[in-house]
DOMI-16933 format. One record per residue (C-alpha): z, y, x; residue in three letters. Coordinates in steps of 0.2 Angstrom, whole numbers. Example, Ala and Ser with C-alpha at 12.3 -4.5 7.8 and 13.67 -1.06 7.14 Angstrom:
REM residues 2
@Z = 39; Y = -22; X = 62; r = Ala
@Z = 36; Y = -5; X = 68; r = Ser
//
This chain:
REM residues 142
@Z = 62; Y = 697; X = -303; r = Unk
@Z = 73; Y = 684; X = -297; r = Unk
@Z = 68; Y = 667; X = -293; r = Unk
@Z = 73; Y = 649; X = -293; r = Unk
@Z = 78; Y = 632; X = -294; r = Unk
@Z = 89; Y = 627; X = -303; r = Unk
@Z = 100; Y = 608; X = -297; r = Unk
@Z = 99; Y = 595; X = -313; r = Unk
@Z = 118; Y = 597; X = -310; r = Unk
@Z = 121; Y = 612; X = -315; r = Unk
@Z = 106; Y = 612; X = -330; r = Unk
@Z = 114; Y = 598; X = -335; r = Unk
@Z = 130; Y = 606; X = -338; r = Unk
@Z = 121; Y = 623; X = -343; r = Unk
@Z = 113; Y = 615; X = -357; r = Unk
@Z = 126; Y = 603; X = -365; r = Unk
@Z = 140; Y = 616; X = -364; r = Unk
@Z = 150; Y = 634; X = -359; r = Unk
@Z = 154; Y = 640; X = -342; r = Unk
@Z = 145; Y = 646; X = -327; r = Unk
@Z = 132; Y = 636; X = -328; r = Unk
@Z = 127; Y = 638; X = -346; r = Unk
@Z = 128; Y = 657; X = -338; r = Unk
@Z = 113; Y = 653; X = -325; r = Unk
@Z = 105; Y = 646; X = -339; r = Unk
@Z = 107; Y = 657; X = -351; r = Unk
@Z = 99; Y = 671; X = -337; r = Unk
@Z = 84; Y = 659; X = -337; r = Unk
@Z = 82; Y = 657; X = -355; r = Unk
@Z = 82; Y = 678; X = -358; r = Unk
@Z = 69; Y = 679; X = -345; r = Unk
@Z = 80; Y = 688; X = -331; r = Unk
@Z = 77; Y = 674; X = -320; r = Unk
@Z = 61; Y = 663; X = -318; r = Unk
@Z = 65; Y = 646; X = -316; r = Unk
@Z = 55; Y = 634; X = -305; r = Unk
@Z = 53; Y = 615; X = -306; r = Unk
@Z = 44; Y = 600; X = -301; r = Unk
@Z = 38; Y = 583; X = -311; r = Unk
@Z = 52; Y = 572; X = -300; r = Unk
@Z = 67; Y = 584; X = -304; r = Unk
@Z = 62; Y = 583; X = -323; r = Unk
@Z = 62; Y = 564; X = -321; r = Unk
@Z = 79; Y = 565; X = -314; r = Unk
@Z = 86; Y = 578; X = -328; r = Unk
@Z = 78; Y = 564; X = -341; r = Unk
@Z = 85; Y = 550; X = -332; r = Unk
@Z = 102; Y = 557; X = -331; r = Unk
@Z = 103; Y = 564; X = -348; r = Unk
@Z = 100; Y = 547; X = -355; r = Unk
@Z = 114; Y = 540; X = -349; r = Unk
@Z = 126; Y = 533; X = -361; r = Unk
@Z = 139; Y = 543; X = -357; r = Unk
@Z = 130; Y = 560; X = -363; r = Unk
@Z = 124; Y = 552; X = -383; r = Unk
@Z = 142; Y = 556; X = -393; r = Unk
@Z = 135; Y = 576; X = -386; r = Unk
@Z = 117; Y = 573; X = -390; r = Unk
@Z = 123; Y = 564; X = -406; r = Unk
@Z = 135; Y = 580; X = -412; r = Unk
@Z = 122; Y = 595; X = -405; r = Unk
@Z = 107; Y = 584; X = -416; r = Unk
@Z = 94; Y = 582; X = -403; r = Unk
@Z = 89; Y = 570; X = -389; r = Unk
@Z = 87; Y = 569; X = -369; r = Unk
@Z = 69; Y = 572; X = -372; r = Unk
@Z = 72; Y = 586; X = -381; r = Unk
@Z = 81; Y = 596; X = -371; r = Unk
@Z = 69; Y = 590; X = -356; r = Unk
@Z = 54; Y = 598; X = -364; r = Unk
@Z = 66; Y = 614; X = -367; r = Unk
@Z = 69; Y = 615; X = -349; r = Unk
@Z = 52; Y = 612; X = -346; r = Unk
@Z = 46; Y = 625; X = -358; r = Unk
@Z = 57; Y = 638; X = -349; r = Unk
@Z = 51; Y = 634; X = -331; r = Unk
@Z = 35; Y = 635; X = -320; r = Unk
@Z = 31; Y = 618; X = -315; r = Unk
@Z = 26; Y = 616; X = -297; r = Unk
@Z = 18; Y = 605; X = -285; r = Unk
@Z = 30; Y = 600; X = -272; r = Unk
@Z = 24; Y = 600; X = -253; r = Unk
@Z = 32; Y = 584; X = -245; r = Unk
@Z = 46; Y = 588; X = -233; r = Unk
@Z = 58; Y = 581; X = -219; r = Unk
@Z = 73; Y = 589; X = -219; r = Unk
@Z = 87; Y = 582; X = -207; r = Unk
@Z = 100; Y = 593; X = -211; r = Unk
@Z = 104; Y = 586; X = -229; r = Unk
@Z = 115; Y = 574; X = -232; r = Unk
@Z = 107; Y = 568; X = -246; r = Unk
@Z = 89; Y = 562; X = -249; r = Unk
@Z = 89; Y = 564; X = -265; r = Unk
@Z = 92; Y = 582; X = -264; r = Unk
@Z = 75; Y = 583; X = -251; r = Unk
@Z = 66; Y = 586; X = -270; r = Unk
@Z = 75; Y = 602; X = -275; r = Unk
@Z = 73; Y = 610; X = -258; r = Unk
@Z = 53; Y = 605; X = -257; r = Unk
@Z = 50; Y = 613; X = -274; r = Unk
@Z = 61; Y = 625; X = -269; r = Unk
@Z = 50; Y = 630; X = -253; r = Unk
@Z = 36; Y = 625; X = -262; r = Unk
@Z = 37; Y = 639; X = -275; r = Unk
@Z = 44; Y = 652; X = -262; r = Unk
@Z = 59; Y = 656; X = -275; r = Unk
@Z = 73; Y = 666; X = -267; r = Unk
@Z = 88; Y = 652; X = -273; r = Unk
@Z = 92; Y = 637; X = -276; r = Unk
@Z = 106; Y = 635; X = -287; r = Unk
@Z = 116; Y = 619; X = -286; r = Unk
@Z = 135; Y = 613; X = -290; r = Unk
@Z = 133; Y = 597; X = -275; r = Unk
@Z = 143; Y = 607; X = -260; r = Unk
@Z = 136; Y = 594; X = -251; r = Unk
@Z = 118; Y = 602; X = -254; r = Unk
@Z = 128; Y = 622; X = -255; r = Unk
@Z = 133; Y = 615; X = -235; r = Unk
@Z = 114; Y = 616; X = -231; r = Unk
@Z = 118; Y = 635; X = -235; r = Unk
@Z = 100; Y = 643; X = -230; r = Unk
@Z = 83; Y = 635; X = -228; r = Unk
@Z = 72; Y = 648; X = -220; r = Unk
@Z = 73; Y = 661; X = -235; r = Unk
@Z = 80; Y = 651; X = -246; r = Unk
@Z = 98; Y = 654; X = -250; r = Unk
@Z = 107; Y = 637; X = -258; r = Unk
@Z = 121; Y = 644; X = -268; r = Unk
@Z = 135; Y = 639; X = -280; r = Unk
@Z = 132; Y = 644; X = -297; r = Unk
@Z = 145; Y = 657; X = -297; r = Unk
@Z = 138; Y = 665; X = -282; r = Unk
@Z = 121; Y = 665; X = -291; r = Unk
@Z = 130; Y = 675; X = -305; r = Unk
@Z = 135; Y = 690; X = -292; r = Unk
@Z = 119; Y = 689; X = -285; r = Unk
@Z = 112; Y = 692; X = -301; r = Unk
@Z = 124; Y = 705; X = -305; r = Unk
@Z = 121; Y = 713; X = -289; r = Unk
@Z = 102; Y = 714; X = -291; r = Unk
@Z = 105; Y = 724; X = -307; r = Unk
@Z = 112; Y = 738; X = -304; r = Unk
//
């Protein structure tokens, strides 16, 4: 089975509409991928699906951020996240993703900020594109 974790970027995007990463999402939903998380990646899925700019799509879909945080959360394994220095990102904010991540020992991390995608590799871990997520997937299958 394949494993991962799953950028609030591209749940974000997954949830709220169609494309590639309603794809990943959609391959988490059906079971064909377990999904990792932590409690400070949820916090930061809550916090930005409150933001103003995203309540016309919660108004028209009839649910709200919390909602479709407790449906993310439903669908994943919730992990406890080993605290992590990692120099190589550009971000710090990103240092949450890779320490659950590592701390669950999933295979990918699956994330839209090329920024994070430039980190690449992490030991095992493979930070990818959800595109290239989708060909890994589809690869696995056959």
């Amino acid at each position: 089975m394949t494993t991962a974790v799953i950028d609030t970027n591209v749940v974000v995007s997954g949830l709220l509409w169609t494309g590639t990463s309603a794809e990943v999402i959609d391959g988490v939903l059906t079971g064909r991928v377990i999904s990792y998380t932590s409690v400070p990646i949820l916090l930061e899925l809550e916090d930005v699906l409150t933001r103003k700019k995203f309540a016309a799509k919660f108004a028209s879909i009839g649910r709200t951020p919390s909602d479709v945080v407790r449906l993310w959360q439903s669908t994943c394994r919730v992990v406890e996240p080993v605290s992590m220095k990692i120099a190589a990102l550009r971000d710090p904010k990103d240092v949450m993703l890779v320490e659950c991540a590592v701390s669950a020992r999933v295979e990918y991390l699956v994330s839209g900020d090329r920024d994070l995608q430039a980190l690449d590799r992490y030991g095992n871990l493979h930070v990818i594109s959800p595109a290239d997520f989708l060909s890994a997937l589809s690869r696995e299958a056959k």
